[in-house]
N, C-alpha and C positions, 0 to 999 in steps of 0.2 A: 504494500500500500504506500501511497505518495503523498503526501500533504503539502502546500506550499502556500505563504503570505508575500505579500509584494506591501510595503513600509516605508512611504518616503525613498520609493526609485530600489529598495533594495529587495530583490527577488530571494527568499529564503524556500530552498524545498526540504521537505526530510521525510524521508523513506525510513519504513518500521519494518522490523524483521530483521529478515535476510536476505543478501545482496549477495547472488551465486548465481554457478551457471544457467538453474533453474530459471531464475527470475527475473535475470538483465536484459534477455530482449525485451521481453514487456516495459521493464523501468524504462531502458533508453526511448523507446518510442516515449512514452508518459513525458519524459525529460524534455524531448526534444520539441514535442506537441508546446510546454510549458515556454519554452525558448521562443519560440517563434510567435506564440498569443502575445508575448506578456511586454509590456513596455519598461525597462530597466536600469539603469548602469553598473550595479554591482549583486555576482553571484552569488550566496551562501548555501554550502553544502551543510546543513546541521544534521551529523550522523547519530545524536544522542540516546533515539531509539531504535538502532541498528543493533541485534542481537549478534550475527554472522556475518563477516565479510571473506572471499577469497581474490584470490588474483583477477579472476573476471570483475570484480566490482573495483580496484584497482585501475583495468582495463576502461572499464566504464568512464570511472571518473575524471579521467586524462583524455577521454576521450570528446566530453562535453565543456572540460578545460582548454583543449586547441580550438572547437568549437567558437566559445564566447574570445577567450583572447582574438581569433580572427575579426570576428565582430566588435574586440575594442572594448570589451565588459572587463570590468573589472572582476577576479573570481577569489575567494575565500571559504576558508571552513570553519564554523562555529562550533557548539558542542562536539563533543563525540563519545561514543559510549565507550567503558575500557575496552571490549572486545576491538571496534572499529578504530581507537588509538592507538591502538598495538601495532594494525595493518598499516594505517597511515604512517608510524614511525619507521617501519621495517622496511616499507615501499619506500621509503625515501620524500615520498608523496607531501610530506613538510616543507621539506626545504624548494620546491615547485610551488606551492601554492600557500598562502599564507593563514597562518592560524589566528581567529579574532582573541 
């Protein structure tokens, strides 16, 4: 499941669960439907109730990352649940994109 608020130009989504091979096509479609409605300047991934993450949601997120940078957005990550700040510290996925 996908939730997203739009604050003052800042588009925040946060996806609940798990973020696996299972379930990323459907997220990325969701993401990118969200991208393309939404009027914005700056991205927030808030991973806070993300139970599960593997290399495909890694995958994912670098992928909607080049995405918005092409398009000039600003892109960041707010919470993250321990599970999900584990992955993000191990991918390296920090030092790419910035932590609020």
């Amino acid at each position: 499941m996908l939730d997203y608020t739009l604050t003052y130009r800042t588009l925040t989504v946060k996806p609940t669960g798990e973020i696996d091979h299972a379930n990323a096509p459907g997220l990325r479609i969701q993401l990118d439907n969200i991208i393309k409605t939404q009027k914005f300047d700056c991205f927030v991934f808030d991973l806070s109730e993300v139970d599960f993450m593997d290399s495909t949601a890694v995958g994912l997120i670098m992928g909607r990352y080049k995405k918005l940078k092409d398009m000039g957005k600003k892109v960041a990550f707010g919470k993250a649940s321990p599970a999900a700040d584990k992955v993000l510290k191990v991918s390296g996925l920090y030092s790419i994109i910035n932590k609020l």
